[in-house]
HTML snippet that shows the backbone in 3Dmol.js (N, CA, C, O; Angstrom):
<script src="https://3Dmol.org/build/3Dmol-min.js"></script>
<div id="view" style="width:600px;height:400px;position:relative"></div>
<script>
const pdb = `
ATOM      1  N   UNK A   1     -33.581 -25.103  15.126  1.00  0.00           N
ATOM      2  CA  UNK A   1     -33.914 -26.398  15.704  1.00  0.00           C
ATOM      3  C   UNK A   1     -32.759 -27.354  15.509  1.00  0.00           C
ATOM      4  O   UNK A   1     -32.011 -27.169  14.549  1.00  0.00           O
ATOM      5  N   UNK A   2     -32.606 -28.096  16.119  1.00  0.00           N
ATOM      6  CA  UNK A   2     -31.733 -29.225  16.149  1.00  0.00           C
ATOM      7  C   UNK A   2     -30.397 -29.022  16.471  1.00  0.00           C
ATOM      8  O   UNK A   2     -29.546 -29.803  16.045  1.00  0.00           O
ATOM      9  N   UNK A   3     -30.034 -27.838  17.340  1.00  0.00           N
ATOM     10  CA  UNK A   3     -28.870 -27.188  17.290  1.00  0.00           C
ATOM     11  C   UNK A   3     -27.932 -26.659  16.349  1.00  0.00           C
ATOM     12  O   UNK A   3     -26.703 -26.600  16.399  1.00  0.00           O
ATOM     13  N   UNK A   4     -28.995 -26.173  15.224  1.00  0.00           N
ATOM     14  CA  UNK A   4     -28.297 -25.774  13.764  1.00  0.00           C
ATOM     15  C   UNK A   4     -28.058 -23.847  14.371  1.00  0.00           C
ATOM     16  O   UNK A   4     -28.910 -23.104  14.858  1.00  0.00           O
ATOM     17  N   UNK A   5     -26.541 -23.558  14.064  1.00  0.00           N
ATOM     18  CA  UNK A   5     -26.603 -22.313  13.344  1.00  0.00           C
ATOM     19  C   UNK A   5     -26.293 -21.572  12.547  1.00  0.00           C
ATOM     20  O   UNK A   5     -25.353 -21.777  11.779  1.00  0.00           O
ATOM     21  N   UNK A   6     -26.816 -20.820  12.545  1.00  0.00           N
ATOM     22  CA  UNK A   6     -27.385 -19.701  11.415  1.00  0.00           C
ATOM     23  C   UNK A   6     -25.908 -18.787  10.795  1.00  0.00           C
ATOM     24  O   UNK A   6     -25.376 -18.486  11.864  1.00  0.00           O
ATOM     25  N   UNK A   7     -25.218 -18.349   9.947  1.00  0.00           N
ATOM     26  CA  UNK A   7     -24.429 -17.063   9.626  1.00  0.00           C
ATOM     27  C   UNK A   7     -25.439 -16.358   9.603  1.00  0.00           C
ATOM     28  O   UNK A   7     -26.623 -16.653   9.437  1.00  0.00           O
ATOM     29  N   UNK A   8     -24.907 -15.351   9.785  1.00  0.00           N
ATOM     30  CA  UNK A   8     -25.469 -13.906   9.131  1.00  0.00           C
ATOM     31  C   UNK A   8     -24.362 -13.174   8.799  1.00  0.00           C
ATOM     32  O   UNK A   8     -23.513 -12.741   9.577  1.00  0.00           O
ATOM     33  N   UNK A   9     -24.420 -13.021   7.276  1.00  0.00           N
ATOM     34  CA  UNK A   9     -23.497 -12.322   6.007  1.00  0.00           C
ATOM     35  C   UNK A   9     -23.653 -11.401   6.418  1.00  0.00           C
ATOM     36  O   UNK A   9     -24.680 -11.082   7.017  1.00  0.00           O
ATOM     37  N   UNK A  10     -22.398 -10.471   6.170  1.00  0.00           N
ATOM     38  CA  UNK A  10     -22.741  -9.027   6.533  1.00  0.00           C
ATOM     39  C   UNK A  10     -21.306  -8.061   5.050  1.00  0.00           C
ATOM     40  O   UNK A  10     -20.125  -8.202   5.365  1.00  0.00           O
ATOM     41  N   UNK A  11     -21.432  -7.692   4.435  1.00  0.00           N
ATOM     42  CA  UNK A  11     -21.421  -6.647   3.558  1.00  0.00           C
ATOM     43  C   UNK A  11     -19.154  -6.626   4.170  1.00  0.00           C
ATOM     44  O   UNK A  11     -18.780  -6.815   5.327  1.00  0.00           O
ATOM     45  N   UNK A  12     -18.541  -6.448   3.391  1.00  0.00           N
ATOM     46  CA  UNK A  12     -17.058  -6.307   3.467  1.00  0.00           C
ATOM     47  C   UNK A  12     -17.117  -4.956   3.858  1.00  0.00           C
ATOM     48  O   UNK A  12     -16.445  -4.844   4.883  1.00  0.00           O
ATOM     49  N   UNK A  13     -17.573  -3.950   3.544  1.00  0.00           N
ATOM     50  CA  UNK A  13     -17.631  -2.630   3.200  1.00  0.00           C
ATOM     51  C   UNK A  13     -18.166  -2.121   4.767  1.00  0.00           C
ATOM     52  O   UNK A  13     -17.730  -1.140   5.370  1.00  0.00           O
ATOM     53  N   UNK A  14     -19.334  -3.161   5.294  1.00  0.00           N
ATOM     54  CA  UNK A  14     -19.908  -2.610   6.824  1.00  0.00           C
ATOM     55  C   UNK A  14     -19.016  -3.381   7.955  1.00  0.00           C
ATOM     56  O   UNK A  14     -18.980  -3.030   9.135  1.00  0.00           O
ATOM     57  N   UNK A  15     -18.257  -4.562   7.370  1.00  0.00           N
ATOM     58  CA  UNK A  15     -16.766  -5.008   8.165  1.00  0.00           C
ATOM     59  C   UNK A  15     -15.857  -3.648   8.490  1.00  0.00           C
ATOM     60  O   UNK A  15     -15.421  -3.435   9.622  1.00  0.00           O
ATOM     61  N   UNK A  16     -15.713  -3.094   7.795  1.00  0.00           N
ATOM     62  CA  UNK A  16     -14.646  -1.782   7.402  1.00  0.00           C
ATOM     63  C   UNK A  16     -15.330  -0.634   8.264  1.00  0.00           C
ATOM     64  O   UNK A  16     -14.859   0.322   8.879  1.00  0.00           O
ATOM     65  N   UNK A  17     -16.213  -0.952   8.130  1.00  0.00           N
ATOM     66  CA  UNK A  17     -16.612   0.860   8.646  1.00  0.00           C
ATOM     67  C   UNK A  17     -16.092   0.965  10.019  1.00  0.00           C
ATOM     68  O   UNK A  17     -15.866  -0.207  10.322  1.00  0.00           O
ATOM     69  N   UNK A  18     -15.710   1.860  11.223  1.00  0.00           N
ATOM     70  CA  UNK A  18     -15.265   1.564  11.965  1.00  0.00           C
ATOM     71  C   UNK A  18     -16.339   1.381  13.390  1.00  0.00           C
ATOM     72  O   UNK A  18     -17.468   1.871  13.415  1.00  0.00           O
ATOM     73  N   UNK A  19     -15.656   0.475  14.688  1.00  0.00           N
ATOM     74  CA  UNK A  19     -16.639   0.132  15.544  1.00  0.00           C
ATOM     75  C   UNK A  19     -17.492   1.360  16.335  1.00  0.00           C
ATOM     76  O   UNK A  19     -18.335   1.069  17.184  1.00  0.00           O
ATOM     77  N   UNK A  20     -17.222   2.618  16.012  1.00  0.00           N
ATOM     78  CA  UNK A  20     -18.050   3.755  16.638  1.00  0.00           C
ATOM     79  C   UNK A  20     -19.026   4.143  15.945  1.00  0.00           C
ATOM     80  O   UNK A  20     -19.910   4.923  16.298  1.00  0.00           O
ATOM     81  N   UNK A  21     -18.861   3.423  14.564  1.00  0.00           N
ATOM     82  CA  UNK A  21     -20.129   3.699  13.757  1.00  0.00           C
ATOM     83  C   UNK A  21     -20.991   2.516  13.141  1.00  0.00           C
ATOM     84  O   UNK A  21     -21.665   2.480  12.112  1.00  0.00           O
ATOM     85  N   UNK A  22     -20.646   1.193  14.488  1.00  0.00           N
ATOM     86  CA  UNK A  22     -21.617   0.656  14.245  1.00  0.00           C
ATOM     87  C   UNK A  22     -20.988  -0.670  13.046  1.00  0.00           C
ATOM     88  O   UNK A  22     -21.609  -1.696  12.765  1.00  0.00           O
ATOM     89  N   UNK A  23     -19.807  -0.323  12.576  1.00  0.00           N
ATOM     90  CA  UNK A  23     -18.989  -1.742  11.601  1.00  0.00           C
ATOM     91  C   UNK A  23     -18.145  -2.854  13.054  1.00  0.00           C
ATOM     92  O   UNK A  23     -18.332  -2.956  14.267  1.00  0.00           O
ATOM     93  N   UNK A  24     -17.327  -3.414  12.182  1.00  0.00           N
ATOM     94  CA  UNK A  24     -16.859  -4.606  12.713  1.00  0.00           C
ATOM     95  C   UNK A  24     -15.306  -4.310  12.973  1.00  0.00           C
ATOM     96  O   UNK A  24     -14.588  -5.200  13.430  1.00  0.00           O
ATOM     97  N   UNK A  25     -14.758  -2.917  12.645  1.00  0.00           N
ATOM     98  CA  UNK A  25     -13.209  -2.031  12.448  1.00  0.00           C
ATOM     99  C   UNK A  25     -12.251  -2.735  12.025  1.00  0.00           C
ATOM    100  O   UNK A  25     -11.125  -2.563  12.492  1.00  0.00           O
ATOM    101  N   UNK A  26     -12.515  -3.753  10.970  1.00  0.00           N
ATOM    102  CA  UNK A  26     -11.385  -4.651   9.891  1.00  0.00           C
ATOM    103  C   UNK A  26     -11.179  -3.005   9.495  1.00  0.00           C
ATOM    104  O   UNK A  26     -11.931  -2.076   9.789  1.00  0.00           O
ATOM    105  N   UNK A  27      -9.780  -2.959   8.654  1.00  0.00           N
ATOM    106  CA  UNK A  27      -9.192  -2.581   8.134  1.00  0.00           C
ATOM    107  C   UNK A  27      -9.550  -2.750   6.349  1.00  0.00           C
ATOM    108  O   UNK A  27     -10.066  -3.769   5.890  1.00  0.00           O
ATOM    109  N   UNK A  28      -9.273  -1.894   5.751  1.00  0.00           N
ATOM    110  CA  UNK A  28      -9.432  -2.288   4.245  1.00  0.00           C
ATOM    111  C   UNK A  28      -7.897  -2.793   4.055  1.00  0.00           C
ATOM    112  O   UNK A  28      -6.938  -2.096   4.386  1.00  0.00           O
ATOM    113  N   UNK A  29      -7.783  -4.053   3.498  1.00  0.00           N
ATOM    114  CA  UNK A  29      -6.401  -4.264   3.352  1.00  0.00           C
ATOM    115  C   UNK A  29      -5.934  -3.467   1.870  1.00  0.00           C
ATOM    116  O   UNK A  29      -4.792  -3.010   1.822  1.00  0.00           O
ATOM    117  N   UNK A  30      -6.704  -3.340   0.860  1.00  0.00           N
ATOM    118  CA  UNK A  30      -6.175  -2.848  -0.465  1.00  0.00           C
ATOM    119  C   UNK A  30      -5.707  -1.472  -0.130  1.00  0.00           C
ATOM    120  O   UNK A  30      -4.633  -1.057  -0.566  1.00  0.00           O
ATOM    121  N   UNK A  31      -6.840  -0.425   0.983  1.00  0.00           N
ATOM    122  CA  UNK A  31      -6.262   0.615   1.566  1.00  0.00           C
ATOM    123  C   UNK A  31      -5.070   0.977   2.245  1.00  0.00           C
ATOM    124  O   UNK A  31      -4.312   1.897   1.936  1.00  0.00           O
ATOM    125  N   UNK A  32      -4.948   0.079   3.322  1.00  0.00           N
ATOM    126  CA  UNK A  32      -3.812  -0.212   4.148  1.00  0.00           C
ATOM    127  C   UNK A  32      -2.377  -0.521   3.570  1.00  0.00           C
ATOM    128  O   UNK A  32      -1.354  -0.176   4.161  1.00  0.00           O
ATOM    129  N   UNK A  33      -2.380  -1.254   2.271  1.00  0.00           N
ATOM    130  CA  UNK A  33      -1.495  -1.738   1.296  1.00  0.00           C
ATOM    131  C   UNK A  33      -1.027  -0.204   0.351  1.00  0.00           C
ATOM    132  O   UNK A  33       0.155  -0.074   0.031  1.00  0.00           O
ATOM    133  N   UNK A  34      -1.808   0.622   0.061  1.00  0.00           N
ATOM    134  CA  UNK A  34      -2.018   1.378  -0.530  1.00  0.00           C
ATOM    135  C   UNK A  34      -1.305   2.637   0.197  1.00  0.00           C
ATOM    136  O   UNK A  34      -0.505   3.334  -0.427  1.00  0.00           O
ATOM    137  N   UNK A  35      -1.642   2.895   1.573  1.00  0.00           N
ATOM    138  CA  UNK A  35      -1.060   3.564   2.533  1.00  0.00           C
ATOM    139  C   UNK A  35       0.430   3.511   2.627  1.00  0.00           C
ATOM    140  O   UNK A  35       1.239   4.407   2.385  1.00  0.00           O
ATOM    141  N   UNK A  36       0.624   2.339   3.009  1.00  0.00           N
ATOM    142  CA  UNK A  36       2.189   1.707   3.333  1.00  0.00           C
ATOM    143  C   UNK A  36       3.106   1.727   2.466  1.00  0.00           C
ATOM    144  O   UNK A  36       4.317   1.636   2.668  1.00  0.00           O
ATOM    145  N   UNK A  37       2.312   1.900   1.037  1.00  0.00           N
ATOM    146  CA  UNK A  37       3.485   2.339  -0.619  1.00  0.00           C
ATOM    147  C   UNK A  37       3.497   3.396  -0.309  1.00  0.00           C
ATOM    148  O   UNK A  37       4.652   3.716  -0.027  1.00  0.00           O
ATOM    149  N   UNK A  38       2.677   4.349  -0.166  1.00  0.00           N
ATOM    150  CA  UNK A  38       3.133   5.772  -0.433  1.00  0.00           C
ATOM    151  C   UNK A  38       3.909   5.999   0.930  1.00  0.00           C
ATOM    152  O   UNK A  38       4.690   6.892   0.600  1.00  0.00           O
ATOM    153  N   UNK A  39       4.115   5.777   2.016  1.00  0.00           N
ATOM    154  CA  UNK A  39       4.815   6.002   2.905  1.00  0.00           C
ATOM    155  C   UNK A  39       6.202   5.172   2.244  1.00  0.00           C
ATOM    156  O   UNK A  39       7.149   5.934   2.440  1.00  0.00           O
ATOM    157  N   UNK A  40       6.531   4.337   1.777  1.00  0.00           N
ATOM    158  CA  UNK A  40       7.550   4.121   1.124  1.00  0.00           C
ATOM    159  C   UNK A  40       8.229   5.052   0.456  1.00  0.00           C
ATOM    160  O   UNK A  40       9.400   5.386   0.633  1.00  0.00           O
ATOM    161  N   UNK A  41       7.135   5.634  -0.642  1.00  0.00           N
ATOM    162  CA  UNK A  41       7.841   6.445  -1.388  1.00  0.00           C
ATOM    163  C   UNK A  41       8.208   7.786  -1.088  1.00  0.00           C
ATOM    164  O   UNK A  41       9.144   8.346  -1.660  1.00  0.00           O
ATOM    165  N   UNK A  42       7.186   8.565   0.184  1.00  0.00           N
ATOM    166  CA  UNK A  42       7.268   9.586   0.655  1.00  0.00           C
ATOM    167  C   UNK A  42       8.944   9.545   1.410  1.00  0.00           C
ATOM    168  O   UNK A  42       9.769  10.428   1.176  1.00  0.00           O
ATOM    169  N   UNK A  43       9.217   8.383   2.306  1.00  0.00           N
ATOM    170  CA  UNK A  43      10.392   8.388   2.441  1.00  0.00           C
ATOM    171  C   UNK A  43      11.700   8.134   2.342  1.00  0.00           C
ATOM    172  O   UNK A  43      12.625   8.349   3.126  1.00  0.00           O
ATOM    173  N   UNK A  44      11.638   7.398   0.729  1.00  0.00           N
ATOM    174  CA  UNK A  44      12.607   7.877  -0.608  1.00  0.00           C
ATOM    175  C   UNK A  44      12.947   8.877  -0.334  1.00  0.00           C
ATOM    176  O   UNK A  44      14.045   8.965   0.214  1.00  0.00           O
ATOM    177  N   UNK A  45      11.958  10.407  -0.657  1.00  0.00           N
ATOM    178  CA  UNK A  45      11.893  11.218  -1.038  1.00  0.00           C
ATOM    179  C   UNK A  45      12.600  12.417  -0.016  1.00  0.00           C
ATOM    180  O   UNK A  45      13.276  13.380  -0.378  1.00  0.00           O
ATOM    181  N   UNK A  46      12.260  12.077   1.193  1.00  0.00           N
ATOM    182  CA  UNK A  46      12.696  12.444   2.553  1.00  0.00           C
ATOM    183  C   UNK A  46      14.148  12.391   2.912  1.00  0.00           C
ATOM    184  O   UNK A  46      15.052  13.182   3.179  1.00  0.00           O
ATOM    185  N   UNK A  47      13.915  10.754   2.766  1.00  0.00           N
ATOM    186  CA  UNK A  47      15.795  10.505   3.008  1.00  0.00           C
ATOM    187  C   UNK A  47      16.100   9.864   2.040  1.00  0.00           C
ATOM    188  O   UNK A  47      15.410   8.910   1.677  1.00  0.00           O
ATOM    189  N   UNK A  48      16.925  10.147   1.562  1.00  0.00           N
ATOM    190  CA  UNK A  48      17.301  10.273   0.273  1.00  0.00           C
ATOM    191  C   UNK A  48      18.907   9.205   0.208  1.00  0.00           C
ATOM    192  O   UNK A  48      19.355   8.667  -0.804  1.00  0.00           O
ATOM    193  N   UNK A  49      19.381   9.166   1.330  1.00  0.00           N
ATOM    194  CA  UNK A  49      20.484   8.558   1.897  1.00  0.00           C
ATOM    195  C   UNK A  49      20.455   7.345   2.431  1.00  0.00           C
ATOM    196  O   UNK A  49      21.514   6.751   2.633  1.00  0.00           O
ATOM    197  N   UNK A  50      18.736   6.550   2.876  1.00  0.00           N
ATOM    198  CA  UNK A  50      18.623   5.486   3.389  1.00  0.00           C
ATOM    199  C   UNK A  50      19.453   4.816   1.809  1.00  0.00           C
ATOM    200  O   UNK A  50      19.727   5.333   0.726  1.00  0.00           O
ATOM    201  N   UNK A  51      19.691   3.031   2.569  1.00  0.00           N
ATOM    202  CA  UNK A  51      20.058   2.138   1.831  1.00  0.00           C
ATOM    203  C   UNK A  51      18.770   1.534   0.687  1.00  0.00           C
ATOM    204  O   UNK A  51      18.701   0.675  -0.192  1.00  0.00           O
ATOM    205  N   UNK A  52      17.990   2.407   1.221  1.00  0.00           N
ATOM    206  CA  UNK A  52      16.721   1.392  -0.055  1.00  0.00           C
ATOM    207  C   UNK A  52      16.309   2.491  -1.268  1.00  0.00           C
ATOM    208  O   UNK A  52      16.028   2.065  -2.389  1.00  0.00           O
ATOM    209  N   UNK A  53      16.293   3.960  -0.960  1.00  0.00           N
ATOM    210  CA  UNK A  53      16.461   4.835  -1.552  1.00  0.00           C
ATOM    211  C   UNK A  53      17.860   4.888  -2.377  1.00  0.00           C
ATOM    212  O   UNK A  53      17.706   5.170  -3.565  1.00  0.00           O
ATOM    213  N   UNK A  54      19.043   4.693  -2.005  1.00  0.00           N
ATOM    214  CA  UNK A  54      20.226   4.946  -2.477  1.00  0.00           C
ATOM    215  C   UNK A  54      20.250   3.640  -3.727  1.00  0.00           C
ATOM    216  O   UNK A  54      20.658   3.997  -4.832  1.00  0.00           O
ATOM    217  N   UNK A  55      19.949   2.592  -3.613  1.00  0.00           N
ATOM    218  CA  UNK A  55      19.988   0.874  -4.350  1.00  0.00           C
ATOM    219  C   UNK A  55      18.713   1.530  -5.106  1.00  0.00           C
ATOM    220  O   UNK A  55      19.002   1.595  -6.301  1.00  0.00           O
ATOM    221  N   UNK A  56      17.440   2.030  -4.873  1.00  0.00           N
ATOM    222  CA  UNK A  56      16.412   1.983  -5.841  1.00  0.00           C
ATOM    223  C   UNK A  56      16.835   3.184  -7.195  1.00  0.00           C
ATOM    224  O   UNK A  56      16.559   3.079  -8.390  1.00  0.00           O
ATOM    225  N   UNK A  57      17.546   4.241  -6.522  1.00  0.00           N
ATOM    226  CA  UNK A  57      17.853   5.472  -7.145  1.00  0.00           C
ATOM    227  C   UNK A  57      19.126   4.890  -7.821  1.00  0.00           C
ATOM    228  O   UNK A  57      19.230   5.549  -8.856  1.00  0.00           O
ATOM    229  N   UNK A  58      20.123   4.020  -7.774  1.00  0.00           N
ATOM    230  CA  UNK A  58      21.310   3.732  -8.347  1.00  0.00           C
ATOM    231  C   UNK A  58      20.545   2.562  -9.757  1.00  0.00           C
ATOM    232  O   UNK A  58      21.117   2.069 -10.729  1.00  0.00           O
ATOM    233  N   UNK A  59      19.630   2.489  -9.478  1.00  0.00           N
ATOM    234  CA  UNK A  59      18.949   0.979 -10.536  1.00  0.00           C
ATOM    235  C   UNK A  59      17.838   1.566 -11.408  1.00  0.00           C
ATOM    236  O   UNK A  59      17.690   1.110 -12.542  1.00  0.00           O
ATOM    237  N   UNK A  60      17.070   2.516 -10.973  1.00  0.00           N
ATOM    238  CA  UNK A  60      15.665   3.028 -11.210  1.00  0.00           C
ATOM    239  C   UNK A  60      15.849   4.641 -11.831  1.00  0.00           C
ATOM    240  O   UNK A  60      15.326   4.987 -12.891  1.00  0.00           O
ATOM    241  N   UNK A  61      16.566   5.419 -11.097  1.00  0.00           N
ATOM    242  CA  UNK A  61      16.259   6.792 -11.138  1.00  0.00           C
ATOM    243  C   UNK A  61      17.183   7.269 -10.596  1.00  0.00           C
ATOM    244  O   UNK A  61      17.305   7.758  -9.473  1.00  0.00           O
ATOM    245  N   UNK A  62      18.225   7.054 -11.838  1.00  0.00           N
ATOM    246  CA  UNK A  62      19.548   7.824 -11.404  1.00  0.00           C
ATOM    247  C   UNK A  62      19.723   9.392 -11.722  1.00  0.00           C
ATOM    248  O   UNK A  62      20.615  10.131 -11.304  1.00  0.00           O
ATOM    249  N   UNK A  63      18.407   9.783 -12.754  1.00  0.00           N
ATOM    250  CA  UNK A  63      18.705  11.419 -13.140  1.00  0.00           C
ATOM    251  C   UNK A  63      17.742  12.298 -12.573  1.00  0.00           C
ATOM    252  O   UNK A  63      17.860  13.521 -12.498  1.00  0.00           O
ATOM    253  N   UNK A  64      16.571  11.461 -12.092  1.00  0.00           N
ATOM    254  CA  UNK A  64      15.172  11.668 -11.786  1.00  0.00           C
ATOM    255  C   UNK A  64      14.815  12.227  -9.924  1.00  0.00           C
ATOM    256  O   UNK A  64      15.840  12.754  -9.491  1.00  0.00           O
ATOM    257  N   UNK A  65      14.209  12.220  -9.355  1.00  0.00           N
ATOM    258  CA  UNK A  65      13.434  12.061  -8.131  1.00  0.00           C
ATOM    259  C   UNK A  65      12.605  10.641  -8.348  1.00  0.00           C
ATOM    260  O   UNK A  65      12.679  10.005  -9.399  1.00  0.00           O
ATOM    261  N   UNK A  66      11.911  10.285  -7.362  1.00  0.00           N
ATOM    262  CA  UNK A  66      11.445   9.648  -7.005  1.00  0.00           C
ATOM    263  C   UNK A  66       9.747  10.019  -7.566  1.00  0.00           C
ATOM    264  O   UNK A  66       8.986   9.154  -7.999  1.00  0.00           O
ATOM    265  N   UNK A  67       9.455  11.270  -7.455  1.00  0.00           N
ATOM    266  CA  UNK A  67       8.505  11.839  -8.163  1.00  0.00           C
ATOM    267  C   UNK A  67       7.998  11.706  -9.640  1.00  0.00           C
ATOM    268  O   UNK A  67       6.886  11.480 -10.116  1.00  0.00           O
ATOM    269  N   UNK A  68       9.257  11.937 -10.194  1.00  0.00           N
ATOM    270  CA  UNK A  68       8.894  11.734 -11.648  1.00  0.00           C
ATOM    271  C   UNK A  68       9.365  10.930 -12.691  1.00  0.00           C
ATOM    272  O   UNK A  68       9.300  11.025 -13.917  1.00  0.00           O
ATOM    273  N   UNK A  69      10.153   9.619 -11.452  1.00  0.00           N
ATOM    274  CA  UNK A  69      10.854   8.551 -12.180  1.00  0.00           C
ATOM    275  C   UNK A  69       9.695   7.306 -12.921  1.00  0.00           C
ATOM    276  O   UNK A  69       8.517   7.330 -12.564  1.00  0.00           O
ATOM    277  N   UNK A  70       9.996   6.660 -13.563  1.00  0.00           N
ATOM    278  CA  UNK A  70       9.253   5.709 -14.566  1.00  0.00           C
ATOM    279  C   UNK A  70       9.676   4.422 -14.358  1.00  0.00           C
ATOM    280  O   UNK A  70      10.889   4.519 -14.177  1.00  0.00           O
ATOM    281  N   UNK A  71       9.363   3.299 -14.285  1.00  0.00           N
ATOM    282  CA  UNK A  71       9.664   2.263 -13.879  1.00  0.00           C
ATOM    283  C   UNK A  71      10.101   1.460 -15.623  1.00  0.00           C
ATOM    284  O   UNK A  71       9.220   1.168 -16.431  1.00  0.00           O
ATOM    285  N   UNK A  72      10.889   1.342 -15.760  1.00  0.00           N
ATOM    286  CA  UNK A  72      11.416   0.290 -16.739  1.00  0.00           C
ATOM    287  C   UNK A  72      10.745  -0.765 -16.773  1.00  0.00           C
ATOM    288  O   UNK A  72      10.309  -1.163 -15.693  1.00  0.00           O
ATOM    289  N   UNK A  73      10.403  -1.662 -18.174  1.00  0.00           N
ATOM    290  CA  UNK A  73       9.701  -2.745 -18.149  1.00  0.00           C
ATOM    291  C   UNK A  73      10.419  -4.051 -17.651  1.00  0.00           C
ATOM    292  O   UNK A  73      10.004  -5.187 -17.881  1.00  0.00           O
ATOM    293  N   UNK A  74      11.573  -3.735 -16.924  1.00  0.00           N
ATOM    294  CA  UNK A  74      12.609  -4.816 -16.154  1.00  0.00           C
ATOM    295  C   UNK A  74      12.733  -4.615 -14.798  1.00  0.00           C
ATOM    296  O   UNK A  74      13.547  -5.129 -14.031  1.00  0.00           O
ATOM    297  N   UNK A  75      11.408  -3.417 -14.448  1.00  0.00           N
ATOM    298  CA  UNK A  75      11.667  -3.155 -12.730  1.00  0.00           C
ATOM    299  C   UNK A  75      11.059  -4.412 -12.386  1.00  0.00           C
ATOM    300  O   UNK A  75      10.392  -5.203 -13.053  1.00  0.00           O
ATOM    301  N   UNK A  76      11.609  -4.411 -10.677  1.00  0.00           N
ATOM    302  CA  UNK A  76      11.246  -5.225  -9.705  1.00  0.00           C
ATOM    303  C   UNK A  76       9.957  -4.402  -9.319  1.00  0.00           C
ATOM    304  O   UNK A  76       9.620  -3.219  -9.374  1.00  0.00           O
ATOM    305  N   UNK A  77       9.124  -6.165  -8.705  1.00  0.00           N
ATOM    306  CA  UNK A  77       7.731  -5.895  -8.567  1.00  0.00           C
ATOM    307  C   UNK A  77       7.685  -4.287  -7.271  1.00  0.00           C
ATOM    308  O   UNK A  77       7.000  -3.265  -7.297  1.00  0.00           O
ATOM    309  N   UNK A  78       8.706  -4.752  -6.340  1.00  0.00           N
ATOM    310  CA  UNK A  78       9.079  -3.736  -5.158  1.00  0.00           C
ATOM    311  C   UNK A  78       8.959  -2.171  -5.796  1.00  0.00           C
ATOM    312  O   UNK A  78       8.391  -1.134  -5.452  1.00  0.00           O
ATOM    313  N   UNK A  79       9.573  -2.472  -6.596  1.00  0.00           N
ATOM    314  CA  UNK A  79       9.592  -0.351  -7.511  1.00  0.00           C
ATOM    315  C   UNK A  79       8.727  -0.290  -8.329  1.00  0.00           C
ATOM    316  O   UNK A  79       8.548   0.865  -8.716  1.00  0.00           O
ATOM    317  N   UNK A  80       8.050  -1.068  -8.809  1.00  0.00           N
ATOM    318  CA  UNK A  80       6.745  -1.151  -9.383  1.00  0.00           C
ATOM    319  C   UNK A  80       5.692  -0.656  -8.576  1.00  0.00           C
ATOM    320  O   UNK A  80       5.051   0.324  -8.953  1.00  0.00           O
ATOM    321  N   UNK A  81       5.365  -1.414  -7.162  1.00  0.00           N
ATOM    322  CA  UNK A  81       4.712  -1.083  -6.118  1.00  0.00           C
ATOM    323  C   UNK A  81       5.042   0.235  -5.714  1.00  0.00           C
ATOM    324  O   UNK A  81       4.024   0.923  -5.636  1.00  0.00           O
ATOM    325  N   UNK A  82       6.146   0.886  -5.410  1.00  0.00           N
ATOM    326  CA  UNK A  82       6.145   1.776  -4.802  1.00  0.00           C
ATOM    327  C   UNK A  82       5.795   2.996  -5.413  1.00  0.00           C
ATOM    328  O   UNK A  82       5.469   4.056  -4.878  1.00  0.00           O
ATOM    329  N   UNK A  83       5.919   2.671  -6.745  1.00  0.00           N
ATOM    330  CA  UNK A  83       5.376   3.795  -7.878  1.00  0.00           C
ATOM    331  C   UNK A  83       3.791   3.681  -8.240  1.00  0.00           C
ATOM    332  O   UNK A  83       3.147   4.314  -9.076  1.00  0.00           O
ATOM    333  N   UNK A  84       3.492   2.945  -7.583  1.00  0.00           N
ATOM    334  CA  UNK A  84       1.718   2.504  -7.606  1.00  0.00           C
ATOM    335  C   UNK A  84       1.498   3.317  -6.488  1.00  0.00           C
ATOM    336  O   UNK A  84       0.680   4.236  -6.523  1.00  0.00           O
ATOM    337  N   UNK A  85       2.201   3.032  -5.447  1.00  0.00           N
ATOM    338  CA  UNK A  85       1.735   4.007  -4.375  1.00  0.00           C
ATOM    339  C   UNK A  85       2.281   5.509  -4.387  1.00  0.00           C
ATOM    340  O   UNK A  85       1.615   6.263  -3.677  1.00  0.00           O
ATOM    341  N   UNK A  86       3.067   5.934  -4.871  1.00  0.00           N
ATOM    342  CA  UNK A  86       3.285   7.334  -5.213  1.00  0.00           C
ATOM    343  C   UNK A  86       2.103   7.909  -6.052  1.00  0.00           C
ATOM    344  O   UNK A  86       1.467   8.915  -5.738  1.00  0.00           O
ATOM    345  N   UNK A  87       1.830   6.919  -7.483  1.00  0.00           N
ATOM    346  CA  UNK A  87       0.764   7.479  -7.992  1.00  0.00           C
ATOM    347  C   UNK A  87      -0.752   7.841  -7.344  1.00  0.00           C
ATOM    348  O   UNK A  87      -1.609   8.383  -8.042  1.00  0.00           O
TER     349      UNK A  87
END
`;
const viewer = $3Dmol.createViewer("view");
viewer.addModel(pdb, "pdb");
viewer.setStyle({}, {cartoon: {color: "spectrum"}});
viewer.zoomTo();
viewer.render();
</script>
């Protein structure tokens, strides 16, 4: 009445689900974030010669891979992340 309206809340989780099953097809961003590290690190690992691989491996993991390197308690948040998403 009175030209009031209404929300209707609906669940983050049924945002996400996708629109063929009936959700709203947002994206999970923590997922999506999560995705996009390990594709980082997968292609460290790949090319080994890019400029972001060559600067992370000259600072981070000069004896190591990318696999089984350890982040120093002086890494950048960037190699921090990307070792979040490897893990």
């Amino acid at each position: 009445a009175n030209g009031e309206r209404k929300v209707h809340w609906i669940s983050w989780q049924k945002m996400c689900v996708a629109k063929r099953d009936g959700g709203l097809g947002f994206r999970d961003p923590e997922a999506f974030n999560q995705a996009l590290l390990v594709k980082q690190a997968w292609r460290i690992l790949q090319v080994p010669t890019s400029l972001c691989a060559r600067v992370l491996k000259a600072r981070y993991f000069r004896e190591d891979l990318i696999l089984t390197a350890i982040a120093p308690p002086s890494a950048s948040y960037t190699f921090w992340s990307i070792l979040h998403g490897r893990d």
